[in-house]
C-alpha positions as CSV (number, residue, x, y, z in Angstrom):
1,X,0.0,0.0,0.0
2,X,1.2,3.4,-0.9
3,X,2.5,5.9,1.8
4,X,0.0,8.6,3.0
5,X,0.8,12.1,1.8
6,X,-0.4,13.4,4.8
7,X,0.5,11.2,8.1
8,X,-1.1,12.2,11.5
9,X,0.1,10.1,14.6
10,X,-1.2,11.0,18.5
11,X,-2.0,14.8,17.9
12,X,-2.8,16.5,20.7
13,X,-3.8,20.3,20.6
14,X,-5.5,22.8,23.3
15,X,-6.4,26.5,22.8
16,X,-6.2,27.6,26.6
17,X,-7.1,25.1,28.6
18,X,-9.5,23.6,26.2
19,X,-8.0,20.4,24.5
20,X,-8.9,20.5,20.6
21,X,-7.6,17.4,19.8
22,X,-6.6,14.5,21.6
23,X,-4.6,11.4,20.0
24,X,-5.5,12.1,16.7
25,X,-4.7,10.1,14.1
26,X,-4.9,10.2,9.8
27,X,-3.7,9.3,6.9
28,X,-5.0,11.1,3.3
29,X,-3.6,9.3,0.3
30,X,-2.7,10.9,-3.2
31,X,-5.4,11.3,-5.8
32,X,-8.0,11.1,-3.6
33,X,-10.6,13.1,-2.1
34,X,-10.9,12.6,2.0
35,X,-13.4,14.2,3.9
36,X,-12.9,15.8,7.5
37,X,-16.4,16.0,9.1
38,X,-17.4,16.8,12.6
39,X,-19.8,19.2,14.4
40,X,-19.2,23.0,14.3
41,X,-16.6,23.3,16.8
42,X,-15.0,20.2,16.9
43,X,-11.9,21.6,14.8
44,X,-11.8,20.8,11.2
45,X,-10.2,24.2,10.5
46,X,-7.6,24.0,12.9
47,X,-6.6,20.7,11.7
48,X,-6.3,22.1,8.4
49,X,-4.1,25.2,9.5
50,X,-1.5,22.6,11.5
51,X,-1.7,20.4,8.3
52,X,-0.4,23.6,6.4
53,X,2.0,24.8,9.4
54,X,0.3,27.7,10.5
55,X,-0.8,26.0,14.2
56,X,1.9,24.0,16.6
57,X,0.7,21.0,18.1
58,X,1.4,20.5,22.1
59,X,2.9,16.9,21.0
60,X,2.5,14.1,18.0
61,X,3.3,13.9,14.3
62,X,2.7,15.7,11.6
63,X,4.3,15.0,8.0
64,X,3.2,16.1,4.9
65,X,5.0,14.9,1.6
66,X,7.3,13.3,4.3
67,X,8.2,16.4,6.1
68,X,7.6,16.7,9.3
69,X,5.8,19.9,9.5
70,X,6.0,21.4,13.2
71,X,9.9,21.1,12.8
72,X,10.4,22.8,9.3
73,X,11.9,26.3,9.1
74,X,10.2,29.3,7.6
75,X,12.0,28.7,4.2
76,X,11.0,24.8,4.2
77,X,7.5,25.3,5.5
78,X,7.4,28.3,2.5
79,X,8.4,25.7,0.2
80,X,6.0,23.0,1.0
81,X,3.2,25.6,0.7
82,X,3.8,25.9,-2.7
83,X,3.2,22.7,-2.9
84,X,-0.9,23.0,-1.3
85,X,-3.5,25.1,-2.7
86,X,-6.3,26.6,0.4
87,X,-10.0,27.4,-0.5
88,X,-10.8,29.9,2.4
89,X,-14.3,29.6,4.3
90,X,-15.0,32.9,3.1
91,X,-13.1,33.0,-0.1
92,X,-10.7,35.6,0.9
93,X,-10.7,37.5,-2.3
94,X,-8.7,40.9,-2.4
95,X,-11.7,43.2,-2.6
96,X,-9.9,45.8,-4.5
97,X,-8.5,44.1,-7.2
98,X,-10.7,42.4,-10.2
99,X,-11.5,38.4,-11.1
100,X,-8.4,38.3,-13.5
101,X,-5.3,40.0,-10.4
102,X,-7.1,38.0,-7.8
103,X,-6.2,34.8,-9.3
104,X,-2.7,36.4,-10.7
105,X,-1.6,36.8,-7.7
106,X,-0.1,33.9,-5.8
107,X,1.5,33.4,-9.8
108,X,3.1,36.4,-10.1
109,X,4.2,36.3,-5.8
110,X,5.6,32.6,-6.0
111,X,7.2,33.2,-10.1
112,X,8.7,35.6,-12.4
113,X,6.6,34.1,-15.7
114,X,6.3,36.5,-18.3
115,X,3.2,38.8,-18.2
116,X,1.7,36.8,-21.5
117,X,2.4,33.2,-19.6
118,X,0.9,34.5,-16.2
119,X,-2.1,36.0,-18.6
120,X,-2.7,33.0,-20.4
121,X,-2.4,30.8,-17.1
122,X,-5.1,32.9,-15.3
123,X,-7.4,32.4,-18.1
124,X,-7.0,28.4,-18.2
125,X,-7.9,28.3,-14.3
126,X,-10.9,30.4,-14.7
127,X,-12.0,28.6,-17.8
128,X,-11.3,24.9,-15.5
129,X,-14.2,26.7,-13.1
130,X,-16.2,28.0,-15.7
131,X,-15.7,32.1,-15.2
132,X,-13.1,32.8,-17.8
133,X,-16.2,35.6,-18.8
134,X,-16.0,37.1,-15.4
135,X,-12.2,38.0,-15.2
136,X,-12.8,42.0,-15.2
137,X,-15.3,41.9,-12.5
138,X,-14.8,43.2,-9.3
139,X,-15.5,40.4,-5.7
140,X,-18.4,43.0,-4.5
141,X,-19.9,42.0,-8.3
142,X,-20.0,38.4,-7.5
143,X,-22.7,36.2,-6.3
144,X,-21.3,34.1,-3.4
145,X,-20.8,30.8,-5.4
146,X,-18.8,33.2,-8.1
147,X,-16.5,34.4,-5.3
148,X,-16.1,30.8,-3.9
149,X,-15.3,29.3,-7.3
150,X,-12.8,32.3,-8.2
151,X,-11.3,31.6,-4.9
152,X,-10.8,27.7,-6.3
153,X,-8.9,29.0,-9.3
154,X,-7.0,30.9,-7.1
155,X,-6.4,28.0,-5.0
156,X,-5.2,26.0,-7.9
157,X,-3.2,29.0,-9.9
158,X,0.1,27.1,-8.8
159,X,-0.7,23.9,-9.7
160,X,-0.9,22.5,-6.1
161,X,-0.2,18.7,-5.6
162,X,-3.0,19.0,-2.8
163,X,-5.8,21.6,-2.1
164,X,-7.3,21.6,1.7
165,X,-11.1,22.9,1.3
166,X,-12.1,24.8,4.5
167,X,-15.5,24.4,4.5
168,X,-16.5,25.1,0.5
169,X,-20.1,24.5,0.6
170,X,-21.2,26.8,3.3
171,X,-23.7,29.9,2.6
172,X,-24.5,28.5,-1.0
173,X,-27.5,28.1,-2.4
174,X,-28.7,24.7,-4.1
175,X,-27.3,25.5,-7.6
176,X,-24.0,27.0,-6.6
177,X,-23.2,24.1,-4.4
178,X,-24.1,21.2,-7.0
179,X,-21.4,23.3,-8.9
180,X,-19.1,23.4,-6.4
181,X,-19.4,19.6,-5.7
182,X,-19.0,19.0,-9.3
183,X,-16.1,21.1,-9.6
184,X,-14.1,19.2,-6.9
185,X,-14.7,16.1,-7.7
186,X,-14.0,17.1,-11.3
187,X,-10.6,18.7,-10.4
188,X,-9.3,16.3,-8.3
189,X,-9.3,14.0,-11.1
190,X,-8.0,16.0,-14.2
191,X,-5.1,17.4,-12.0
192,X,-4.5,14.1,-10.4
193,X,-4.7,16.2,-7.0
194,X,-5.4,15.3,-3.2
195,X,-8.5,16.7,-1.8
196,X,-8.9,17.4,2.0
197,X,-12.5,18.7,2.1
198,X,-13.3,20.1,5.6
199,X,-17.3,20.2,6.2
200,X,-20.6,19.2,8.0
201,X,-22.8,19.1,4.9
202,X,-23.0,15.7,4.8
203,X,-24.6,14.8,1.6
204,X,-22.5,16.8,-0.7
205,X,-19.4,16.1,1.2
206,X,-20.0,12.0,1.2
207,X,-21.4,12.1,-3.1
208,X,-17.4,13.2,-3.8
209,X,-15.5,11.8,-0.8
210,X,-13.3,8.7,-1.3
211,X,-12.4,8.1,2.6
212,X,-14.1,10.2,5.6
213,X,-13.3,10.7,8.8
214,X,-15.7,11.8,11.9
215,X,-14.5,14.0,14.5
216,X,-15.8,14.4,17.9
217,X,-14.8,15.5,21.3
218,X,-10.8,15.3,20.4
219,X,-11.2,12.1,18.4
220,X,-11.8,10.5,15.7
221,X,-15.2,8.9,16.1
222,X,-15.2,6.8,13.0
223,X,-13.5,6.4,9.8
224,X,-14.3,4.3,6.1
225,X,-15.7,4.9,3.1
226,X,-18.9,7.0,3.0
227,X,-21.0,3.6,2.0
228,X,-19.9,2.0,5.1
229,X,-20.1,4.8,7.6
230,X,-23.6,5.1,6.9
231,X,-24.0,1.8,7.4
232,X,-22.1,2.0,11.0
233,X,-23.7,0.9,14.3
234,X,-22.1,3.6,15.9
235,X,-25.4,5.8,17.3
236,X,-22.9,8.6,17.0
237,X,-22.1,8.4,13.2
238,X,-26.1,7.8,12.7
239,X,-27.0,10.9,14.2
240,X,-24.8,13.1,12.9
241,X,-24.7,10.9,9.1
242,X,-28.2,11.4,9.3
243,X,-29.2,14.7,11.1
244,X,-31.3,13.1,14.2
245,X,-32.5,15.3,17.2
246,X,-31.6,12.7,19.2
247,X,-28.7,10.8,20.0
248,X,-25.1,10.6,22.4
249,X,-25.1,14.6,20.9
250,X,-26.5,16.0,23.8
251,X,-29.4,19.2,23.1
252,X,-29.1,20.8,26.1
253,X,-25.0,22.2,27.0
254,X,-23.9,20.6,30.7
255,X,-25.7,22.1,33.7
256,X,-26.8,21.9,37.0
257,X,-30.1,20.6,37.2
258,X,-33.0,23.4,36.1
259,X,-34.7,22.9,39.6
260,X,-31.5,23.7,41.4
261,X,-30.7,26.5,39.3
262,X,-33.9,28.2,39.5
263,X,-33.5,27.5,43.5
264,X,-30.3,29.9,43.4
265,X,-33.0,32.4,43.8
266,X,-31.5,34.6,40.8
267,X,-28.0,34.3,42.2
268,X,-25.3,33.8,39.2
């Protein structure tokens, strides 16, 4: 069996005194697309920023392409960067610069390619996601699945080995996101690319995903094939696979009792 690009052994992680992740382990293989889904709150971004060196872990293993990225210098951590697109939650497009610089950018920061190569370059990204007509238009002219699918041209000006999706699907409407999932799934095979998408929309996430994983609480839950996970007798991979009130997911957030509290007589 091939080696993992990405290799996560016993990660453990705390903002504060709140422990993020505890004993995590991975592995997301090349040409594949593996999902990261959870719970708001449970992480999925974070993992993605130590994946891509910007977060420390208190202790475990982190290597990407074979490096192991917590130990890597800022030159070494630049270079293996280069090597991974990121499609923001939000997009992040530069608001005062059009379509056409927005995608330019990371090629003309990371290369000195002629002006006619970087030209022609932009225009093949934003004709792979189907905008190549929008590349005058300013971000506050876009709808939100434009700005999200400029972002992924953006994310793949460089031609990244692996793109990390931070939660892609969020905010859009039906159409955009049928797009979107399209898109991914679409790009991750005519690039031969590895996908990390990071969500908790379920359906679209598991109709492209190769692999999942389900995070909870610090851990991984569950892990397999979207098939078999919702086939899992785990009562916590059936609530959240399939969106039940009801479940180990508590409704209520950890309290005293409501008698006792109202017995506090107002006292907070």
């Amino acid at each position: 069996m091939p080696e993992p690009v990405v290799k996560i052994r016993d990660l453990r992680f705390a903002r504060g005194n709140r422990l993020i992740f505890d004993g995590v382990n991975l592995d997301i293989y090349a040409d594949c697309v593996t999902a990261i889904m959870g719970p708001s709150g449970t992480g999925k971004t974070t993992l993605l920023k130590l994946i891509g060196g910007q977060l420390r872990p208190l202790s475990g293993s982190i290597r990407v392409y074979g490096e192991e990225v917590p130990h890597l210098g800022r030159q070494a951590l630049y270079r293996l960067r280069r090597r991974i697109g990121m499609l923001f939650q939000t997009g992040a497009l530069l608001t005062d610069i059009d379509v056409f610089e927005n995608v330019a950018y990371p090629i003309r920061e990371h290369t000195r390619l002629p002006e006619a190569l970087v030209r022609d370059l932009v225009l093949m990204k934003l004709e792979a996601v189907g905008l190549r007509g929008a590349a005058q238009l300013m971000p506050g002219q876009l709808s939100g699945g434009m700005a999200r699918r400029v972002a992924l041209a953006r994310a793949i000006a460089l031609d990244p080995m692996m793109v990390l999706y931070d939660e892609p699907f969020t905010g859009q409407d039906p159409i955009s996101m049928g797009v979107l999932v399209k898109l991914i799934r679409e790009l991750n095979d005519a690039l031969d690319l590895t996908s990390v998408v990071v969500s908790h929309d379920v359906a679209e996430t598991c109709a492209i995903a190769d692999y999942a994983y389900l995070l909870s609480d610090g851990k991984v839950v569950e892990h397999g094939e979207p098939d078999a996970l919702r086939e899992s007798s785990s009562d916590w991979s059936q609530q959240f696979l399939k969106a039940l009130p009801d479940g180990p997911v508590a409704f209520h957030y950890p309290a005293v009792s409501f008698r006792d509290d109202l017995l506090q007589g107002g006292q907070r």
